[in-house]
C-alpha positions in Angstrom: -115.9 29.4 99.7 -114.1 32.3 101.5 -114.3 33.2 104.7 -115.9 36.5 105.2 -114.3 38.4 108.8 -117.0 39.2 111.1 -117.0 41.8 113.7 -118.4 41.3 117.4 -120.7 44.7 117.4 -121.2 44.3 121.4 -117.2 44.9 121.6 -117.0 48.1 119.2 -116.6 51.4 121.2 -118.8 53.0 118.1 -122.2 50.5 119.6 -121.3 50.9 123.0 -121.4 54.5 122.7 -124.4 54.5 120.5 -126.2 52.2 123.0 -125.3 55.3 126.1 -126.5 57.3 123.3 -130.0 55.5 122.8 -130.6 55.5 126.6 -129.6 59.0 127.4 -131.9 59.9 125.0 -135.1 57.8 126.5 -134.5 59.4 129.8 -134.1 62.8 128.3 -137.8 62.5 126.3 -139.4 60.6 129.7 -140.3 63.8 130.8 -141.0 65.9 127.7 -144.6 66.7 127.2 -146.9 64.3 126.3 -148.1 66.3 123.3 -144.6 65.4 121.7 -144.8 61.5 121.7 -145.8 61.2 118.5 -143.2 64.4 117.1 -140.0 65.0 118.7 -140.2 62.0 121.4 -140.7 59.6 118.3 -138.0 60.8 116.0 -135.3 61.3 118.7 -135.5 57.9 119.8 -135.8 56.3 116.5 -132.5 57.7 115.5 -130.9 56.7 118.5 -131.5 53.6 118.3 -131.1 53.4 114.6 -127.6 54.2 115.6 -126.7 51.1 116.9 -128.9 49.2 115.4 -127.4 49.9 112.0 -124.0 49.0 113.9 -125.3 45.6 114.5 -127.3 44.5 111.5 -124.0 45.7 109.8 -121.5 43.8 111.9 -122.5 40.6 110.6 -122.2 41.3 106.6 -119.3 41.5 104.8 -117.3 44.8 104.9 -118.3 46.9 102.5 -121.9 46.1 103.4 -120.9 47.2 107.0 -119.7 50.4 105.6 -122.9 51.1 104.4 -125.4 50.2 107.8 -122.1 52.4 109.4 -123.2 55.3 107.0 -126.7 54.6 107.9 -125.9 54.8 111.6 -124.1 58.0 110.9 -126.6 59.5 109.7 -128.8 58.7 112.6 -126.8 60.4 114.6 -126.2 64.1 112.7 -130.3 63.8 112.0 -130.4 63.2 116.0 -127.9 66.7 116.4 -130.7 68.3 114.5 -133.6 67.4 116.7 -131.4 68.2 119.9 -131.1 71.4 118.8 -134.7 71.8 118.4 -135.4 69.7 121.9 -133.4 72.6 123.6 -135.2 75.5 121.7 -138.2 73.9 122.6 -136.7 74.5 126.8 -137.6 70.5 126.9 -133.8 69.9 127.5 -131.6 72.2 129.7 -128.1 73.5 127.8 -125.9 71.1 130.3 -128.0 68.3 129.1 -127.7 69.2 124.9 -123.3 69.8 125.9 -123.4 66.6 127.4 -125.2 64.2 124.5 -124.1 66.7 121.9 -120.4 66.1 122.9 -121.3 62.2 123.0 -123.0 62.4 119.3 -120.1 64.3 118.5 -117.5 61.4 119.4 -119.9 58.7 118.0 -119.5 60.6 114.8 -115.6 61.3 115.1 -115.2 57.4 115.9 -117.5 56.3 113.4 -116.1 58.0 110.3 -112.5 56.6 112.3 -114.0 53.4 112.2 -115.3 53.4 108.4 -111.7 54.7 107.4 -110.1 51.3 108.6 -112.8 48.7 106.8 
């Protein structure tokens, strides 16, 4: 039986990040208006913490079925781009607040691809 490498997610930069990610994001949508839980509230915090989420299912399977929850997680986080964008249309999210998680969804995604390059 081989001996199958397994990777510490709590110790990955990607699932640190994505965990700053996931909690900027629950105290950007505290105050958004009630009439969005169910809409934009629900579907920006599902995909942030889909996004490391995926990074830890994913950490304890073999490589290339970590590359996948990593794909998964990516694409948590450009679906979480989208409804940013449509948080600060909406004027529930001020533009120094979308430049400042933007620019952290934009790493996660830079290190993420990094990351899925070296598996």
């Amino acid at each position: 039986m081989s001996s199958r490498k397994r990777h510490n997610h709590r110790n990955l930069k990607i699932w640190q990040l994505g965990t700053e990610i996931m909690k900027d994001v629950y105290d950007l949508t505290a105050v958004f208006p009630k009439r969005e839980d169910y809409r934009l509230t629900s579907q920006l915090t599902s995909c942030a913490v889909s996004m490391p989420s995926n990074i830890a299912e994913g950490s304890a399977r073999t490589d290339k079925a970590f590359s996948t929850f990593l794909d998964y997680s990516l694409g948590s986080s450009f679906e979480l781009g989208t409804q940013l964008i449509a948080a600060h249309h909406a004027k529930y999210i001020s533009e120094e607040q979308f430049e400042k998680i933007n620019n952290k969804n934009n790493e996660f995604q830079r290190m993420t691809i990094g990351f899925m390059g070296k598996l």
